[in-house]
C-alpha positions in Angstrom: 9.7 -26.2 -8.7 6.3 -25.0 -9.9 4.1 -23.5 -7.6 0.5 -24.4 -7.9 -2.4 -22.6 -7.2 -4.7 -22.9 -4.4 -7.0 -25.6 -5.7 -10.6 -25.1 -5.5 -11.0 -28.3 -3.0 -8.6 -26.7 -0.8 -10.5 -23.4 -1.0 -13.8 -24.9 0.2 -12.6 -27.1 2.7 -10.7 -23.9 3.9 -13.8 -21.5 4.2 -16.2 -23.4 5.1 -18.7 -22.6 2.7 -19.5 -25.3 -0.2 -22.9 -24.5 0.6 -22.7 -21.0 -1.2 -20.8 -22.2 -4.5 -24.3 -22.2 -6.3 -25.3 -18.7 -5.1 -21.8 -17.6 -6.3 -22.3 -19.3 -9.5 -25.3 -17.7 -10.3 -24.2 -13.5 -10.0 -22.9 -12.3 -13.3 -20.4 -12.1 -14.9 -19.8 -8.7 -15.9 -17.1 -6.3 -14.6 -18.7 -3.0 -13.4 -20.2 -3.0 -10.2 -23.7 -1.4 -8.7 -21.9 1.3 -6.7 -22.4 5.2 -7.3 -19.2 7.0 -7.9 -20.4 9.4 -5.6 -20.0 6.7 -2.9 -16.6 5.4 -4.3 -15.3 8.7 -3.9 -16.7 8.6 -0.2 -15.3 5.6 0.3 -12.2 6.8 -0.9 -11.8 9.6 1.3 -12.8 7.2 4.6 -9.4 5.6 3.7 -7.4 9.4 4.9 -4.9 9.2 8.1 -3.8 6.2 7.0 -1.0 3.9 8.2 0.3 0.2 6.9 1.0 -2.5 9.1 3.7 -4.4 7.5 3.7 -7.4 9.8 2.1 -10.4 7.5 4.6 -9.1 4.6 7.7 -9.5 6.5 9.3 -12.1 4.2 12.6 -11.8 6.1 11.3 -13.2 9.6 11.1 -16.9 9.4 8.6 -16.7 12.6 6.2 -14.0 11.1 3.2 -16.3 11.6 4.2 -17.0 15.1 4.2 -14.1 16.8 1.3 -11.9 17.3 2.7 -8.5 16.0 -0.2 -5.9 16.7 -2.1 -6.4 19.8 -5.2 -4.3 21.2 -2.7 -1.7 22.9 -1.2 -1.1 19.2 -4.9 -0.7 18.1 -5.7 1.6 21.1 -2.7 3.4 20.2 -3.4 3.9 16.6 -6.6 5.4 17.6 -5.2 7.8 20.3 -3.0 9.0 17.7 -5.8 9.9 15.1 -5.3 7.5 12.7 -8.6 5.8 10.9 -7.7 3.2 8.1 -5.2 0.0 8.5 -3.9 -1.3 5.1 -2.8 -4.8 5.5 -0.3 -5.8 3.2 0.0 -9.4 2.9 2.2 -11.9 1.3 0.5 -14.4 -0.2 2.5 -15.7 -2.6 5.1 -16.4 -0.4 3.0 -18.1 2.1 2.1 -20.4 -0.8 5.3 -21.0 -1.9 6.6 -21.9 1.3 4.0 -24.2 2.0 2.8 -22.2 4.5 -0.7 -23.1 6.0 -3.4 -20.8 4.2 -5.9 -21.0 7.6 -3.0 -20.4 9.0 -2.8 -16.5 7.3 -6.5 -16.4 7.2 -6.8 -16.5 11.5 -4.0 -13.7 11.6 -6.6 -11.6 8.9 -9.1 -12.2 10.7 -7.7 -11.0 14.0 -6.5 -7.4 12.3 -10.0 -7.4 11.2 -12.2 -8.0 14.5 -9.7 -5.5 16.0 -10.0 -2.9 13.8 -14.4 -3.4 14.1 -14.0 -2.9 17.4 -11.8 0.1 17.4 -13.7 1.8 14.3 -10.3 1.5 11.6 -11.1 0.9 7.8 -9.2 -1.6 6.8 -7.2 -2.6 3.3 -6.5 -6.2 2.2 -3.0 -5.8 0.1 -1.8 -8.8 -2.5 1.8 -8.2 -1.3 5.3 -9.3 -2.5 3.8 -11.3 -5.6 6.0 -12.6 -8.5 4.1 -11.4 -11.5 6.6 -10.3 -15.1 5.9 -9.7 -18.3 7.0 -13.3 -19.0 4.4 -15.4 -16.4 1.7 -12.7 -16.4 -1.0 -15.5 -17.8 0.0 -18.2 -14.9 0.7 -15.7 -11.8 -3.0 -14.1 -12.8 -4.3 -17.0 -12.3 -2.8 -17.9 -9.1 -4.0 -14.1 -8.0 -7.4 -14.5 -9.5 -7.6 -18.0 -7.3 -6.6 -15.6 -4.0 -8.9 -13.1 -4.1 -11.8 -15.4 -5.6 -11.0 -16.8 -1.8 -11.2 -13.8 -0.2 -14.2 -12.1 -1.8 -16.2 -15.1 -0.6 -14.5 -15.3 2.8 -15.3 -11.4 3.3 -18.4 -11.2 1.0 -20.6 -10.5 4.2 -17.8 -7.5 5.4 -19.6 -3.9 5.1 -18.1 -2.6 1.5 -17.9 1.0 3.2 -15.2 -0.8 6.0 -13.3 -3.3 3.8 -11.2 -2.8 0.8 -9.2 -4.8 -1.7 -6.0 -3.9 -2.7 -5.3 -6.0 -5.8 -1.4 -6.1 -6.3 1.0 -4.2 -4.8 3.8 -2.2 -6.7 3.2 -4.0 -9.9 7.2 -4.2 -11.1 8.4 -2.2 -14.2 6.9 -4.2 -17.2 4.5 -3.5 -20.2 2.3 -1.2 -18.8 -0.5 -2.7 -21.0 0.3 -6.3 -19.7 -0.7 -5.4 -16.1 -3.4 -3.8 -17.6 -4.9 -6.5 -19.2 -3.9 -8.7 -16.1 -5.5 -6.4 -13.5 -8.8 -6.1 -15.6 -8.7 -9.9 -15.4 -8.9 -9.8 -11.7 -11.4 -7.1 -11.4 -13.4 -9.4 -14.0 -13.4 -12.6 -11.6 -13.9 -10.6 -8.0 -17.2 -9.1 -9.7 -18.1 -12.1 -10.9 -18.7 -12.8 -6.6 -19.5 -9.0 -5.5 -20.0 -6.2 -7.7 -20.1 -3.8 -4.3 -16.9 -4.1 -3.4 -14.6 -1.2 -3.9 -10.9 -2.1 -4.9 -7.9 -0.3 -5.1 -5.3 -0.9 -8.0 -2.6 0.9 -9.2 -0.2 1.2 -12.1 3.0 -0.1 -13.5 6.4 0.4 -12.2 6.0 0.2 -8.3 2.8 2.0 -8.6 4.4 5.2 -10.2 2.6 8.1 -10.3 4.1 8.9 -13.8 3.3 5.5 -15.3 -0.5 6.1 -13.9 -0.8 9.9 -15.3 0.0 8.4 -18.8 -2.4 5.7 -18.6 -6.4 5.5 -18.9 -8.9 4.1 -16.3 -10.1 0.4 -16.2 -13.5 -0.3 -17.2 -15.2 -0.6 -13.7 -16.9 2.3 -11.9 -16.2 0.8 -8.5 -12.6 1.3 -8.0 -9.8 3.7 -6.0 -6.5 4.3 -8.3 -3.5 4.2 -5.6 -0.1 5.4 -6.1 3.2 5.2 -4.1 5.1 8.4 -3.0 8.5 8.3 -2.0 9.8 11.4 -4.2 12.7 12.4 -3.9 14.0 8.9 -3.4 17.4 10.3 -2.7 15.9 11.4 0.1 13.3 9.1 1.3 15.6 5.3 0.7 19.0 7.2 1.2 20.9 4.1 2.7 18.4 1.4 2.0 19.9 -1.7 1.4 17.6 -3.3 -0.4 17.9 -0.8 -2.8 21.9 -1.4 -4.0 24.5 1.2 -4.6 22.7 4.1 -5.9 21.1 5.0 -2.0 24.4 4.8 -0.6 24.7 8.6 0.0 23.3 9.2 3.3 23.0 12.4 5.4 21.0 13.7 3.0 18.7 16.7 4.3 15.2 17.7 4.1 14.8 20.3 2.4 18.0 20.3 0.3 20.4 22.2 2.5 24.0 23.3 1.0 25.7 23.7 3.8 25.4 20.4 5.3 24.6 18.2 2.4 26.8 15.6 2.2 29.7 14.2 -0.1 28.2 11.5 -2.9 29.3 8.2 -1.7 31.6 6.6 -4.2 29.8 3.5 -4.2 27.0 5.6 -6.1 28.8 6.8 -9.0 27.5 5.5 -12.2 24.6 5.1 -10.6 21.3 7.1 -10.5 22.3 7.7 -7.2 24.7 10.0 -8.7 22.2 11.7 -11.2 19.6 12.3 -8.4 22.6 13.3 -6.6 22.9 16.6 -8.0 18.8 16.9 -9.3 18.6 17.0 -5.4 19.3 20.8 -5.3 15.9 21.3 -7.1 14.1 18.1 -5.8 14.7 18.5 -2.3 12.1 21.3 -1.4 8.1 21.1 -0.4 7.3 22.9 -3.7 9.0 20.0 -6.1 7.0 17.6 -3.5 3.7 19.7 -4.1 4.6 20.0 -7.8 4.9 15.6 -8.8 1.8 15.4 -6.5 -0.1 17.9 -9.1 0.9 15.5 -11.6 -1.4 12.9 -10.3 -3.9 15.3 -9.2 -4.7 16.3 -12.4 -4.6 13.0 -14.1 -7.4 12.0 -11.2 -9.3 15.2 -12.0 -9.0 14.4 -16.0 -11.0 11.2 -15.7 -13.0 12.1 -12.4 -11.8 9.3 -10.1 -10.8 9.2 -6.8 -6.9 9.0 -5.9 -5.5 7.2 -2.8 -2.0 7.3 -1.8 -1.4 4.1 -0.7 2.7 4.6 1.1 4.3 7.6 2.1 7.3 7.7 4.1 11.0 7.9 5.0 13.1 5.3 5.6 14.4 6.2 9.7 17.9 4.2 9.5 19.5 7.3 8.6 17.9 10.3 7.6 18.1 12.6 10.3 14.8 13.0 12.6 14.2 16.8 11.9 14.1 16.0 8.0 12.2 13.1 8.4 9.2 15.0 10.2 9.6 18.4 7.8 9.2 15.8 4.6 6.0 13.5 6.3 4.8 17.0 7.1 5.0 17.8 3.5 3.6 15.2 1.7 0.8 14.9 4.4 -0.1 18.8 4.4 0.0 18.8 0.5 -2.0 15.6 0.1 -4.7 17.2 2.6 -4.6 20.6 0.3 -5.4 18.9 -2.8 -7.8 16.2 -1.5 -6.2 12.9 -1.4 -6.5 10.7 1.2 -2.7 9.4 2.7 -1.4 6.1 4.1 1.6 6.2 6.3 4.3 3.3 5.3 4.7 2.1 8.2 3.8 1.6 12.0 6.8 -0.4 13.2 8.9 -1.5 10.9 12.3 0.2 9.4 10.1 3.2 8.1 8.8 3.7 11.6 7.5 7.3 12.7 8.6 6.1 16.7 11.8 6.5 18.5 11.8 2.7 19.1 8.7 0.3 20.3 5.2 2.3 19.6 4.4 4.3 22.3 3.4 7.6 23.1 6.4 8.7 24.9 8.4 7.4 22.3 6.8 9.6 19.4 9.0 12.5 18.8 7.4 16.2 19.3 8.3 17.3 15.7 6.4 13.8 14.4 3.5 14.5 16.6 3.2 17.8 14.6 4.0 15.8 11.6 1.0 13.4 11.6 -1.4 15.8 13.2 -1.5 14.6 16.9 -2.9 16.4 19.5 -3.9 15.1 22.8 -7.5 15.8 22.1 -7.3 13.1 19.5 
């Protein structure tokens, strides 16, 4: 079945605003925006202490929509703890495709939004769990250009130094130049509505920080380049299910430990499980951490613009607690030395820094150290 996009009729009747088309008409059409980079790279730094809240991406959980995941004591929470951005990742496409009503979506925005005003948290919009290939590039684009054409003018009033637009998340492994093209296409049509607006976009290949240090910027002065860091993935996914055969080896310690590193699982042979497998001996230490994140330092410092990274984490199903808080520590203490700003993935999901709900009491010592909390926060 062919999934259409939102239709403009249905856009209108949805915000509320008809009224506006003309003045929206009327802004030009070219890419850049009227920011400084001097700001952008304020901006981009506003976005540090991080954390996603994976609720409105939860594909899985049929009642999603239904349920008020994040109330003001998470908010309260998040605060206490020292946190001071929210990224939102959101599944729009799979709203759409399931018929699911857009207002619908919109209210549950909305509500993360006047919550996080009210508390003080940044907040990041993210186009989550979308369908774009190298095959149906030119009709998904459109379908993304028609979302965020809906949210720039639903948001165009939100302060550009609180709000920001992540515009695809994890593009998957295909031509790096294809998502090039298509992500220059969205920038295109968002500025089109507000050039002020800083964005946040990534590269190819689940927002790889080797596919982004061998590309070149975009040709707008206005945006954050984000990447995903889950290295070494042996590590970070071991036993993810999601992921298939090669993160069957579990027990895996942080840092790489030879006495108690465990036996590769047989299900992973063949695999890249079983490659990373023994790469883990050099991997699994701080310095090989400190060493990939260099890579994308220097690719940032090359074309002087600012660097966000946009998930950092360790799935908690079975890496050990102790390794889990030495690696977060890591990445977040490296990240810090070098000047990037860091988002947690996630708050209460599967790659949960708690020892069950979110509470206080139920935040482990070692991951209070981990994520910098003090009670003076």
């Amino acid at each position: 079945m062919k999934i259409l996009p939102y239709s403009t009729l249905f856009i209108n009747k949805l915000l509320g605003i008809a009224s506006l088309l003309t003045l929206f008409i009327t802004i030009g059409c070219h890419a850049q925006s009227s920011v400084n980079q001097s700001a952008v790279f304020k901006r981009a730094q506003s976005l540090d202490n991080g954390v996603s809240i994976s609720w409105l991406e939860q594909t899985w959980d049929k009642d999603v929509l239904t349920n008020n995941a994040v109330t003001a004591s998470d908010f309260k929470l998040l605060k206490q703890l020292g946190f001071k951005c929210i990224r939102l990742p959101v599944a729009f496409r799979y709203f759409q495709a399931n018929n699911t009503s857009a207002q619908k979506v919109i209210e549950h925005i909305d509500q993360i939004l006047r919550m996080s005003h009210l508390y003080g948290f940044k907040v990041v919009i993210c186009y989550h769990s979308g369908n774009l290939d190298d095959n149906n590039y030119a009709t998904e684009s459109q379908s993304i250009i028609d979302l965020w054409e809906m949210l720039t003018k639903k948001y165009y009033q939100q302060s550009d130094d609180d709000l920001f637009f992540e515009l695809y998340n994890e593009p998957p492994h295909m031509n790096p130049d294809i998502w090039k093209n298509a992500a220059s296409n969205i920038i295109k049509a968002i500025r089109k509505i507000d050039k002020k607006r800083t964005l946040i976009v990534g590269a190819s290949n689940f927002n790889s920080i080797y596919e982004l240090s061998r590309t070149t910027p975009l040709d707008d002065d206005n945006l954050i380049y984000t990447f995903h860091f889950y290295e070494p993935f042996f590590f970070t996914h071991q036993g993810a299910e999601w992921v298939g055969d090669q993160a069957a080896t579990t027990g895996v310690p942080f840092p790489y430990n030879a006495e108690n590193f465990p036996q590769l699982n047989p299900k992973a042979k063949n695999t890249w499980g079983e490659t990373n497998y023994y790469q883990y001996r050099t991997d699994g230490n701080e310095q090989s951490v400190r060493d990939k994140l260099q890579i994308v330092k220097n690719w940032g410092i090359k074309y002087n613009v600012p660097l966000l990274c946009g998930e950092y984490g360790v799935y908690n199903k079975y890496a050990d607690l102790d390794s889990r808080c030495r690696y977060i520590k890591a990445v977040r203490q490296t990240l810090r030395a070098i000047h990037i700003p860091g988002i947690l993935w996630d708050y209460n999901s599967n790659f949960s820094i708690f020892d069950g709900k979110p509470s206080l009491p139920n935040l482990p010592d070692c991951m209070k150290d981990a994520i910098g909390y003090t009670s003076k926060n």
